[in-house]
C-alpha positions, 0 to 999 in steps of 0.5 A: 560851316558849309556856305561861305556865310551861315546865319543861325537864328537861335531862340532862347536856350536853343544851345548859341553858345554850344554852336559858337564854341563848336564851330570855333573848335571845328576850324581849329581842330581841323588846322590848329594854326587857323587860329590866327585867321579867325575873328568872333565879336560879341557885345560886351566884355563879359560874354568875351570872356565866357565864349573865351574860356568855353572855348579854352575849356572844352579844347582842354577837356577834348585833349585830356579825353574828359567825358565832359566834352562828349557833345562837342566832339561828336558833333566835331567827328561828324564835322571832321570824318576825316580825322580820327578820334585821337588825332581830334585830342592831338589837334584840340591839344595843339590848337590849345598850346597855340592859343594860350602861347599867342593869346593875342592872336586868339581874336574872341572880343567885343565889336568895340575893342576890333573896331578900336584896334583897326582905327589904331593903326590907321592913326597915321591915315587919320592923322591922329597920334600914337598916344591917342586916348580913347574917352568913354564917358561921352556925356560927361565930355558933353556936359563939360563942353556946355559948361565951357561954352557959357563960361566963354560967352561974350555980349556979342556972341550969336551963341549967347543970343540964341541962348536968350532966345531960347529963356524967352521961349521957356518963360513964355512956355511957363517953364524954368528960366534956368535952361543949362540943364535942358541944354545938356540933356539935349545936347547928349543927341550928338552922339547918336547916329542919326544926328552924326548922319545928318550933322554937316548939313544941319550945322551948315543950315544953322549958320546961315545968317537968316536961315534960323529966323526965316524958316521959324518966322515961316513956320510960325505964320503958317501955324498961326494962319491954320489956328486962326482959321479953325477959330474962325469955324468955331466963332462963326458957328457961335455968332450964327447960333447968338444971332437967332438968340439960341442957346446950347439950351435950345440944342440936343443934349446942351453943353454935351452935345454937338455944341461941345464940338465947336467950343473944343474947337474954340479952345484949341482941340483940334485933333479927331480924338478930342472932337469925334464921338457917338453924339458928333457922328450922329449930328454929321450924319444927320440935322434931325440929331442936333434938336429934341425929337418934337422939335423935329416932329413940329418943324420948329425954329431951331431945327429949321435954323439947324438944317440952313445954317449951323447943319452946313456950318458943321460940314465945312467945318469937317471939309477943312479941318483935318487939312487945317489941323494937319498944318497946325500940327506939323508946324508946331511940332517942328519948331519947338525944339529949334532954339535947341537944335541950332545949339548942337553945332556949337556944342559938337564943335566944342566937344571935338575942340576939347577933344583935340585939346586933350588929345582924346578920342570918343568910342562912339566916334570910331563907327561913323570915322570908319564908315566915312573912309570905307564908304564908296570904296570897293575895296577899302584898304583899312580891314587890311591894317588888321595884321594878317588875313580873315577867313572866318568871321564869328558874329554873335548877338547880331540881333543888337547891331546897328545899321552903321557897325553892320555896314562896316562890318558887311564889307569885311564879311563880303571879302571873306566870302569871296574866298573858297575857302571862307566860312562866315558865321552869324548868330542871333535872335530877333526876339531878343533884341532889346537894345534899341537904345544902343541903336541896335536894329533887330530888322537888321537880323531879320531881313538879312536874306535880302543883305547879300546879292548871292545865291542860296548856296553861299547864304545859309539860314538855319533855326535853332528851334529845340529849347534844351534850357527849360523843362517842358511845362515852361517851353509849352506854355511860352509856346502858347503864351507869345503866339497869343501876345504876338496874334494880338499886337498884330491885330492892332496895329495891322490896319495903321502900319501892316508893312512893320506888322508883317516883320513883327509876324516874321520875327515871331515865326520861329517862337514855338520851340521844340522840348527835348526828349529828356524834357519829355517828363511834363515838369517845371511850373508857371505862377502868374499873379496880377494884383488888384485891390490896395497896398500892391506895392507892399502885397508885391514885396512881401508875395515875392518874399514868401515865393522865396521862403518856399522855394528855400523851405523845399531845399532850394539853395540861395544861389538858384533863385534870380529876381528879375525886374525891368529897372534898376530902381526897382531893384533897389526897392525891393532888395532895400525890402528884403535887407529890412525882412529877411536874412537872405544873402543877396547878390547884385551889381545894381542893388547897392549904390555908393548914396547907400553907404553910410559910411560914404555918405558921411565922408561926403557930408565932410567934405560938404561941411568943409565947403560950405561951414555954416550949412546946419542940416549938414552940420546936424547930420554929421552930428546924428551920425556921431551920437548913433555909432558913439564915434568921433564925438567932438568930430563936427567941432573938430572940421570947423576948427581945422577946417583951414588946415583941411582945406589945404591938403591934397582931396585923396589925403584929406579922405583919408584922414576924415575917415581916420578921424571919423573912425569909420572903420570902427562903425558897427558892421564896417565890413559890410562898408568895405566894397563902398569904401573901396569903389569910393575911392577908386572913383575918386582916384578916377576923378583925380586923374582928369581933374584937379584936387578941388573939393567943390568940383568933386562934390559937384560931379558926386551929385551928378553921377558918383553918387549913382556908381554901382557895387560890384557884389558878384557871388555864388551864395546869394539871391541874385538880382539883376534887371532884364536887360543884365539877364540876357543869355544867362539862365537860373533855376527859378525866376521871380519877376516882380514889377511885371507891369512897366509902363510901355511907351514914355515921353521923349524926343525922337527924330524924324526926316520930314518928307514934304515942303516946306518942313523938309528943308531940315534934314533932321527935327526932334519931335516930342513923341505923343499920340496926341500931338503927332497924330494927324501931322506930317510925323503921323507915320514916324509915330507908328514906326515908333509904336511899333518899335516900341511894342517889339522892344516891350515884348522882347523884354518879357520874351527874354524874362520869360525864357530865362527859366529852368524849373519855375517861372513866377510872374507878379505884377498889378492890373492896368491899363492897356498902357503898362506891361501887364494888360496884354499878360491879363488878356491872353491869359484865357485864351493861353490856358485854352492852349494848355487844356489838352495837357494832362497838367494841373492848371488853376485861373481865376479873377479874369474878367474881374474888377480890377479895383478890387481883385486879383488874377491868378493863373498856376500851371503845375506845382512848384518843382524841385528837382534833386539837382537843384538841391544839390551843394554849389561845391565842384570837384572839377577836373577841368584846370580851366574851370576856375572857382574863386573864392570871395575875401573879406577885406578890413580897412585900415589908415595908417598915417604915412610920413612924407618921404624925400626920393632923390633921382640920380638925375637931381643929385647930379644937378645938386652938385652943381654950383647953382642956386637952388632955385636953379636946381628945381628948375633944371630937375624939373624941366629935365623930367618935362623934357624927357617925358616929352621927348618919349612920348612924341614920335614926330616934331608934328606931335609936340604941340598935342603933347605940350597940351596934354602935360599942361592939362596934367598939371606939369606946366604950372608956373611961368617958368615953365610954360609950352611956348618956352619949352617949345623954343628950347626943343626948337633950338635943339632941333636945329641939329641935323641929326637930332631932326633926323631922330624925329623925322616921319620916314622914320619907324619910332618904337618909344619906351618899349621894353626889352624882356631878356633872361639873365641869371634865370630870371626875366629882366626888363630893358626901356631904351628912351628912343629906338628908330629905323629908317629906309636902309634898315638901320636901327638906331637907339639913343637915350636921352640924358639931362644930367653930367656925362658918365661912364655908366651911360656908355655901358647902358646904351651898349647894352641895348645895342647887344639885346638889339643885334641878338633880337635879329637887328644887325646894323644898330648904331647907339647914342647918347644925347645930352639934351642941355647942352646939346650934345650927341656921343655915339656909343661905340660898341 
């Protein structure tokens, strides 16, 4: 990296895992210590480990000398001219000793996971606890918010109010009463970045006393005068013709003709799409198009009347209406999802309250906290809580960031680059952005010669323009294929956003890629067949089918071919169609849902019995199951007669024991169920955890997410199917894309920043995105920004599917419209095979042009190719250790039935000896566990509060015995010793439960001190907290952690024992 910041913008196959992985090799080659100072993000775990064990592989085979990494260090001894080859293997070997002895330093992780470390060590800052937990699932938090929110209303509520008001809005509409759901859907908004952005205005409008009612009241009067008005237009133009007794009859072309433009009027159509047509520009044009031919000739009645009075009527008419239209329009899409938007504040307050309640953070927080604190600072301090100093910063997939992650991130990379020494690197391509929905911003990418105020030096860009990836016959026509594709997006939207359309155009510049020489030979196939006709669904399933039985028949392993599609449900469909005609091993993580196990959904059934005994179906189900596997057959009986027993166990035991009792695990082709099973009770372990032991909450969250989890089925030995959006970055032999005609645009809610009055005293308004509704209204342009946006999302997902091919790329779809995926493929098909012609390549089209009703398209580029590699055994003998092969196991379930067990703490034995009852016993053992449990997690007396909460949400405080105010009069209590407050006091570094690794008789052993502290005076105190009789052993205990602390390097540790009941401190003497 010669600039200060190298920007490589690398088209598919173009080799961005060889350039991070060089790059990242060059620096710690040159400096194997430089390790630390390094930093690549990437966005998502999986492409974390890739790039981690590329980069450990090839410094392995770079030190050993393997002819495996003969790219790398060519370009490595070019990079380096000063090192010799041996001293390149020294380096590689020593940064590769570096790098696995201090892994945590080896700073190769997702954008989260970094972001996440630096708010961590602000926690003091932002004042939030050590043991902060972090929450990824936002929308379940959101929906269990809404949730609280309506359990906790009362009748004097303003929320309940809006709520009502926002039932009457539906039932007006004609819509559902029940609006809890919309509400939750809705809601899920506070978690987007541009709600966050505008979130403390909009919450300051809305609680405003009479902002709400005002603005809407304004609104509506200001729709409903525009409405009015424009009836007003079409009734004079009626009464006027009634008047003189005509009729439609009497005008050309009758109900058709002009009178069908003021009886739309009439009927609310108001827009030029509804109202312009051939027969409306003549009669604009001219009166003599309003009447019959003779009636012009002869100067009748109507054409006279025509020509004075309804001629005029039509011109006024179109003087007013688009104004007027605009203005209906605009305020009626601003305030129709109002009711729901003043809702958001309440329910982001309530998220954030529950939040503090649990002691919980949301990931999706993390971004907006920091740029907070970084915005309108020079020189913020928190990149400094890192740990050590940056010099290189690695950013891969930057074409998916976002606006906010890349402001956070633009401020460490501009004082990285301040340095002289610093070499930043940036990898992406805007062609294959395609997480907009994660608020990713491709412009981002393709602007970013414009991000930084340097001179040319200290920014470089450079392409990645040679497709080592595909063969030759692929890179050509995808050359081909985009430049068309791209030439005619272009061509429709130039005149309605060309700004946005010269981006497109810049962001396409670099798609014709160059064939590397030894791609020279012109191999590799396109098949491309668009169906027409009937039964395509069932004619796509099976085409994909008999591609594969050829692609298998020429000696093409299982494992090299991949299914791609654009949904997960269509995955399942056709994975469902493949299980049911072939024998085909498939490989999926989206494929096989836990709602697909029979096994699973006959524990569920189960449960659902238990709670609800007199359903029939359910009963006839678990029923049906029984007779056709001949297991379990008096089961049904079995849960009614027992179900009191069930419904008194533990849900993990009782799982367990319907499974045993339902003999599921005797089922024919249970190891096929195994992975199910397994995920089942993994997720319902998860459950648990946040969550109490309640069978009808769990059904509850089955129904509305489980059910939906995923089996991980990663292999090497089958068919591997996967949506685009999975396939991003990896690459497969032969590529079959069924379901190539996804719909382009659908309907949903955007939002918009209104520019004009009186709309724009919200800084925010969700407006249905519709042609129809938003064009000729203020959001005209929000629509077209969106268009756009959606047209390069759609491209980039076929540019992604397209270039994910080695040797055969086949492409199946049905013919449609302009509004699905596949009417763009079958418009530049011809002028693609144009292109190809001069290529000495067979090459076959037919059915352009043709009925779609009936017909079908076909386009062949060559033959299907089979290289011998591809035939070749998946087995490796690998000379690389880091290469690692795993090998699946099956695994057989099995429930023994486990007797409960009594375990008795040496701390309960001691409290047993005592004379007390037992009562007091199990008291005084139990408040000693929630003491000590407290007492090791809280670093100061602040964090008490957060800490009692979290043990009452785990359901540690159960009884009135043992509630958070009297045990926070106890701790006060002991607090009151000056010493113990001491022990807690901020000034203080806290180390809580840390462990202590030693050696001791050639095996590692562990040591967890309760409390180890260090005040001003280097000092370092550990004390131990005890809840039992005083002993000798605790003496000798807390001794032992004074002499691993002085051999660590501590040479002023004091020890302590602190006998919390009685309140009484020993020091150990050492």
């Amino acid at each position: 990296m010669s600039s200060q910041l190298t920007v490589y913008k690398a088209s598919a196959g173009s080799g961005k895992t060889f350039t991070l992985a060089r790059e990242y090799m060059t620096l710690v080659i040159a400096n194997p210590a430089s390790y630390r100072t390094i930093l690549a993000v990437t966005f998502t775990n999986k492409a974390t480990e890739e790039m981690k064990m590329r980069i450990l592989g090839k410094l392995y085979e770079i030190a050993h000398g393997l002819p495996e990494a003969n790219d790398y260090v060519n370009q490595i001894q070019q990079a380096l001219p000063y090192l010799s080859s041996k001293q390149i293997q020294k380096n590689a070997e020593s940064a590769l000793h570096l790098l696995i002895h201090n892994y945590n330093y080896f700073r190769v992780m997702t954008i989260d996971t970094f972001f996440q470390s630096v708010l961590r060590n602000l926690a003091r800052e932002l004042d939030l606890t050590a043991n902060l937990r972090i929450e990824l699932n936002d929308y379940q938090i959101e929906q269990h918010a809404v949730d609280e929110l309506i359990e906790s209303l009362e009748d004097t509520d303003r929320l309940l109010f809006w709520i009502m008001d926002y039932i009457k809005e539906n039932i007006d509409d004609d819509k559902s009463w029940n609006v809890i759901g919309q509400i939750k859907k809705f809601g899920e908004n506070i978690f987007k970045d541009y709600y966050k952005a505008h979130s403390d205005k909009l919450t300051e409008l809305m609680e405003q006393e009479d902002f709400f009612k005002d603005f809407t009241d304004r609104m509506k009067k200001k729709r409903d005068k525009a409405k009015e008005q424009l009836k007003e237009i079409a009734a004079t133009f009626f009464d006027s013709l009634e008047e003189e007794g005509f009729t439609s009859d009497d005008l050309a072309g009758k109900t058709r003709g002009i009178w069908s433009y003021f009886n739309k009027l009439k009927n609310g159509k108001y827009s030029d799409d509804d109202l312009h047509n051939d027969t409306f520009n003549k009669c604009r044009e001219s009166p003599e198009a309003w009447v019959k031919k003779s009636d012009v000739k002869n100067c009748t009645d109507i054409f006279n009347y025509v020509e004075s009075v309804l001629y005029p009527i039509l011109l006024f008419a179109e003087d007013n209406r688009p104004r007027l239209t605009r203005i209906f329009k605009s305020t009626d899409l601003t305030i129709k999802h109002l009711n729901q938007l003043r809702l958001l504040g309440s329910i982001d307050k309530k998220v954030r309250e529950m939040n503090r309640e649990a002691n919980r953070f949301l990931l999706s927080d993390t971004q907006t906290l920091l740029n907070s604190l970084i915005k309108d600072s020079d020189s913020p301090f928190i990149f400094e809580k890192i740990g050590t100093q940056l010099d290189h910063i690695m950013i891969d997939e930057f074409q998916d960031t976002s606006t906010i992650q890349w402001k956070n991130f633009k401020v460490l990379l501009e004082e990285t680059m301040s340095r002289e020494d610093a070499g930043n690197l940036i990898v992406g391509d805007v062609k294959q952005s395609i997480y907009r929905w994660r608020s990713g911003d491709w412009r981002l990418l393709n602007n970013i010669d414009k991000e930084f105020n340097k001179s040319a030096k200290e920014v470089s860009i450079e392409t990645l323009g040679t497709n080592y990836r595909s063969d030759r016959n692929i890179i050509e026509f995808n050359n081909a294929f985009f430049t068309e594709a791209v030439k005619l997006e272009i061509e429709d939207l130039t005149d309605k956003c060309p700004e946005e359309c010269k981006q497109l155009e810049s962001a396409y510049s670099d798609v014709c890629q160059q064939v590397p020489d030894h791609h020279s030979v012109p191999n590799g196939s396109i098949s491309i067949q668009l169906l027409g006709g009937e039964n395509i669904e069932d004619r796509m399933m099976q085409t994909t089918l008999d591609t594969v039985d050829k692609l298998v028949e020429r000696g093409v392993p299982c494992n090299k071919i991949a299914i791609l599609v654009r949904s997960n449900r269509n995955i399942q469909d056709i994975a469902e169609y493949f299980m049911n005609h072939s024998d085909y091993p498939l490989v999926s993580d989206e494929a096989f849902r836990l709602d697909a196990s029979q096994a699973v959904c006959t524990l569920v059934n189960a449960l659902y019995i238990l709670v609800h005994p007199n359903d029939n179906i359910a009963l006839a189900t678990l029923n049906k199951f029984c007779d056709t596997y001949s297991v379990a057959g008096n089961m049904p009986e079995q849960l009614l007669t027992n179900r009191s027993e069930y419904l008194e166990m533990p849900l993990f035991d009782l799982t367990e024991r319907l499974f045993a009792e339902l003999k599921l695990g005797e089922i024919k082709d249970m190891i096929k169920q195994t992975a199910y099973i397994c995920t089942f009770y993994d997720c319902l372990s998860k459950y648990l955890t946040d969550n109490s032991s309640d069978i009808t909450g769990f059904l509850k969250e089955w129904d509305n997410r489980i059910h939906e989890k995923s089996i991980h089925s990663d292999g090497d030995g089958g068919i591997r199917f996967l949506t685009i959006h999975k396939s991003k970055g990896l690459e497969y032999d032969h590529v079959i894309m069924p379901y190539c005609d996804w719909q382009l645009e659908k309907a949903n809610t955007i939002w918009c920043t209104p520019q004009e009055a009186p709309y724009n005293e919200l800084p925010l308004v969700p407006i249905d995105f519709s042609a129809k509704l938003m064009k000729q209204s203020i959001y005209e342009a929000d629509y077209n920004h969106e268009h756009l946006q959606n047209i390069v999302d759609n491209l980039n997902l076929l540019y992604v599917a397209f270039t994910r091919a080695s040797h055969n790329l086949i492409v199946i779809g049905k013919r449609a419209n302009s509004a699905y995926r596949s009417a763009i493929i079958e418009s530049v098909l011809d002028k693609v095979a144009s292109r190809l012609e001069a290529n000495d390549v067979k090459m076959e089209l037919t059915g352009i042009g043709s009925d779609a009703k009936t017909d079908d398209i076909s386009f062949c580029y060559n033959e299907i190719y089979v290289p011998d590699s591809s035939k070749k055994s998946n087995e490796k003998k690998d000379t690389n250790v880091l290469s690692a092969y795993s090998q699946p196991l099956e695994i057989k379930i099995n429930v023994t039935p486990e007797m409960p067990e009594f375990r008795q703490s040496n701390q309960s034995r001691d409290f047993i000896k005592r004379d007390e009852t037992e009562e007091q016993q199990k008291f005084y053992i139990k408040m000693g566990t929630i003491l000590h449990n407290l007492f090791s997690t809280i670093r100061t007396v602040d964090d008490i509060d957060g800490a009692l909460k979290q043990l009452e949400l785990d359901g540690l405080l159960y009884d009135q015995d043992l509630t958070p105010e009297k045990i926070k009069e106890m701790i006060r209590k002991r607090l009151e010793s000056p010493k113990v407050a001491k022990w807690f006091d901020k000034e203080l570094t806290i180390l809580n439960e840390c462990s202590i690794l030693t050696v001791e008789n050639g095996k590692v052993a562990e040591y967890r001190p309760d409390r180890v502290m260090q005040n001003s005076k280097n000092e370092t105190i550990v004390v131990d907290f005890k809840f039992g009789k005083q002993k000798v052993e605790h003496h000798e205990q807390v001794r032992k952690y004074i002499g691993l602390l002085k051999s660590m390097g501590h040479h002023r540790v004091k020890g302590y024992l602190w006998y919390v009941y009685p309140n009484r401190i020993v020091e150990v003497i050492k």
